[in-house]
N, C-alpha and C positions, 0 to 999 in steps of 0.2 A: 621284520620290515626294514626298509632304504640298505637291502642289502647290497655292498659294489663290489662283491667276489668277481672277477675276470675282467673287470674294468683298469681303465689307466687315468689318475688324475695328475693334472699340469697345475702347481698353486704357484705365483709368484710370489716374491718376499718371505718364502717361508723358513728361511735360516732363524727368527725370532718372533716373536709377537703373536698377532693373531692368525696371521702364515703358518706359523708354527703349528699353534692351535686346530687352524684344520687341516691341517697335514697328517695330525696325528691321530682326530678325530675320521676321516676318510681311510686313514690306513686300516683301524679300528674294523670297518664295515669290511675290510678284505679287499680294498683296491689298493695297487701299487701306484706309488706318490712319487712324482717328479719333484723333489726340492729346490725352486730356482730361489736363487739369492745373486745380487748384484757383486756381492762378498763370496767367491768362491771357497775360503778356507770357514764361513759361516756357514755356505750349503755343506758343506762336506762334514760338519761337525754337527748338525743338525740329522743329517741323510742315517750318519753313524746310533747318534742316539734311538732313534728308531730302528735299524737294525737290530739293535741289542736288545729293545723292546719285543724283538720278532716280528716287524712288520717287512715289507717287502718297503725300499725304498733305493732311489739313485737322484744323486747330485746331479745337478743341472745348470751352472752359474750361467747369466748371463745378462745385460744391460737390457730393460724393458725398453728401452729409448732407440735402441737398435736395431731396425728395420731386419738389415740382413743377419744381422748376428742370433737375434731370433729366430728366423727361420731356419736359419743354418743348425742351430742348438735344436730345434725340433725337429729337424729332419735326421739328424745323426740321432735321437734319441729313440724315434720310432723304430728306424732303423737292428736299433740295437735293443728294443724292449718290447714296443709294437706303439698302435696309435694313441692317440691320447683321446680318451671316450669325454672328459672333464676338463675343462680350464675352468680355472680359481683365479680372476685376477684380483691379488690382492695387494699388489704394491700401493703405498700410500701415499705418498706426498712429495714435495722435491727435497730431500733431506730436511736435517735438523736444523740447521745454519738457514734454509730458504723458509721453513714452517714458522718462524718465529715473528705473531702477529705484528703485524702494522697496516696502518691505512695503504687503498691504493694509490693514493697523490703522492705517497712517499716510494712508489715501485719504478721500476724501470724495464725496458721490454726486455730485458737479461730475464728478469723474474718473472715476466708474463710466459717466455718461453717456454723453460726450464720445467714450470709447476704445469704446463701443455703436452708439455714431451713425456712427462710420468704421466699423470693420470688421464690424460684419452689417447695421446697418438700412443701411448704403452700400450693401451688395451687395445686400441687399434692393430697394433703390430701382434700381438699375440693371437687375436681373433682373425687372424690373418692368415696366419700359420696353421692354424687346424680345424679350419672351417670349411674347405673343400674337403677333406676327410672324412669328418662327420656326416655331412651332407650326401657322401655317396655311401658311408656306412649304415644310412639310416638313424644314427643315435650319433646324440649328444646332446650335453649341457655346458655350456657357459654362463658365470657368476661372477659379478662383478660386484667388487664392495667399495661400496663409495660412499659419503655422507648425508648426513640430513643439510648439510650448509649446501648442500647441490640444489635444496628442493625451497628453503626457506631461510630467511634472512635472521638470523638470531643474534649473532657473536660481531663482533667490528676486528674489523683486523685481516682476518682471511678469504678478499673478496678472490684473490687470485686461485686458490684452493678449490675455494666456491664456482668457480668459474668453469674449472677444469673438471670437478667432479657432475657439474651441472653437464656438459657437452657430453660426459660420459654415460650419466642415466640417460639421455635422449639419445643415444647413440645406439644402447643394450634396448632401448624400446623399439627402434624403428630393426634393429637387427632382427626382433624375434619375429617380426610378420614377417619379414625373409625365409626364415629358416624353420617356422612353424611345418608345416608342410613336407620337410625333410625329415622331421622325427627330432629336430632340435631346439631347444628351448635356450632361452637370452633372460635372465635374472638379474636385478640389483638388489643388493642387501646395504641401504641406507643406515648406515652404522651412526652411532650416537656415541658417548661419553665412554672408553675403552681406559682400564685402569692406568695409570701413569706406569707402574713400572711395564707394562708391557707397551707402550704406545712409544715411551720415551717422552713424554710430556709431563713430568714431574714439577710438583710444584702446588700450595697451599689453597691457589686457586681454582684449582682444576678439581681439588679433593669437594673445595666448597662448593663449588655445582652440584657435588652429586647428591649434597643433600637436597637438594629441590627436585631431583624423581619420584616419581611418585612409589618406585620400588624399594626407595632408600638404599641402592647400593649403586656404586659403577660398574658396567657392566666388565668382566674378562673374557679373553681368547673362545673359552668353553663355548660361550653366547653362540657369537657366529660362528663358531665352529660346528654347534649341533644344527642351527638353520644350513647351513651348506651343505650335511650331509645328507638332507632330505630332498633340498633341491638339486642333487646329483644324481639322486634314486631315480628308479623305473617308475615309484607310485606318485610323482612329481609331472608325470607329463603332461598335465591337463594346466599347469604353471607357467605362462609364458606372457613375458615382454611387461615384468610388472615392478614393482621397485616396493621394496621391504622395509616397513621402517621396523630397526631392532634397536631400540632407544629407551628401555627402563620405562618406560609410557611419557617421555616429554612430547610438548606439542610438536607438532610438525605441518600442520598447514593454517 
């Protein structure tokens, strides 16, 4: 079963983290993986790892924030591999330097931008690029991993995050009644507590949350990496326009 032999999946940010994780996870089922990373010598050393695993994979760098530069990078990629049957968007946030909590009274429209430009008009931009394709191939799926702070107010600090992730779950909703019809389905995976070293959120506090799931661990890569690769399968297509909470069981509404 969620076999993707002759498929092509598109993951952003997958030079590390949970990118990583379903990149390799996806390859795993027999689909060839686009490794975008914003760090060209991070896709390209990610692309290699997987080679040498034996998966079928190609470097793909490119700024999600990049209208044309996206398109352009998937168009030369199709080109040269064929379409992309999967988009993964999984870049996460506006870097490390903009993710570090604080109130909004202390933001500036720099910051409201910035954490706008990654996580919807990203997705925006990549759902952009290969959504006339699918649509006239009959298939595809797009997944979108965005957080629980999109749906519910929990944490202080990341309203701007929240913000950006929120526009993005209502964006993958109102897409899938779009594209329902053409054989394509729009997914959010509402990601929860992801372990510090893969997230880059390191740090005593972050550990002590996890004790309050009710799973007792935080979740890793592998997590969403196995829910993606079901919502990329064929047995997945009755799945549309719906948002996943993958969260150790914390609350969420």
């Amino acid at each position: 079963m969620f076999e993707l032999a002759g498929r092509t999946a598109l993951i952003t940010g997958a030079g590390q983290g949970v990118g990583a994780g379903i990149a390799e996870a996806l390859a795993a089922q027999g689909a060839a993986v686009a490794v975008n990373d914003i760090d060209p010598e991070r896709a390209e050393a990610r692309t290699r790892l997987l080679r040498e695993a034996g998966y079928r994979a190609h470097a793909v760098p490119f700024d999600v924030t990049g209208h044309d530069a996206v398109r352009d990078a998937v168009r030369n990629f199709e080109r040269a591999v064929g379409p992309v049957d999967i988009l993964i968007n999984n870049v996460g946030n506006a870097g490390s330097e903009a993710f570090r909590p604080r109130p909004f009274r202390e933001s500036a429209p720099e910051d409201w931008r910035r954490f706008t430009e990654v996580n919807l008009f990203g997705v925006m931009n990549c759902v952009k690029a290969v959504i006339d394709g699918m649509s006239a191939r009959g298939y595809g799926r797009i997944i979108t991993i965005a957080s629980g702070s999109g749906v519910v107010g929990q944490s202080i600090g990341v309203s701007l995050y929240a913000a950006a992730k929120g526009g993005a779950i209502a964006f993958m909703r109102h897409l899938a009644m779009e594209t329902a019809a053409d054989g394509v389905t729009a997914n959010t995976i509402a990601l929860g507590l992801i372990d510090p070293a893969a997230s880059g959120r390191e740090g005593a506090a972050v550990r002590e949350m996890a004790t309050r799931l009710p799973v007792g661990r935080i979740g890793v890569p592998a997590d969403p990496a196995a829910m993606c690769a079901y919502l990329a399968s064929r047995e997945a297509s009755w799945i549309t326009g719906q948002t996943l909470h993958l969260n150790g069981g914390s609350y969420t509404s």
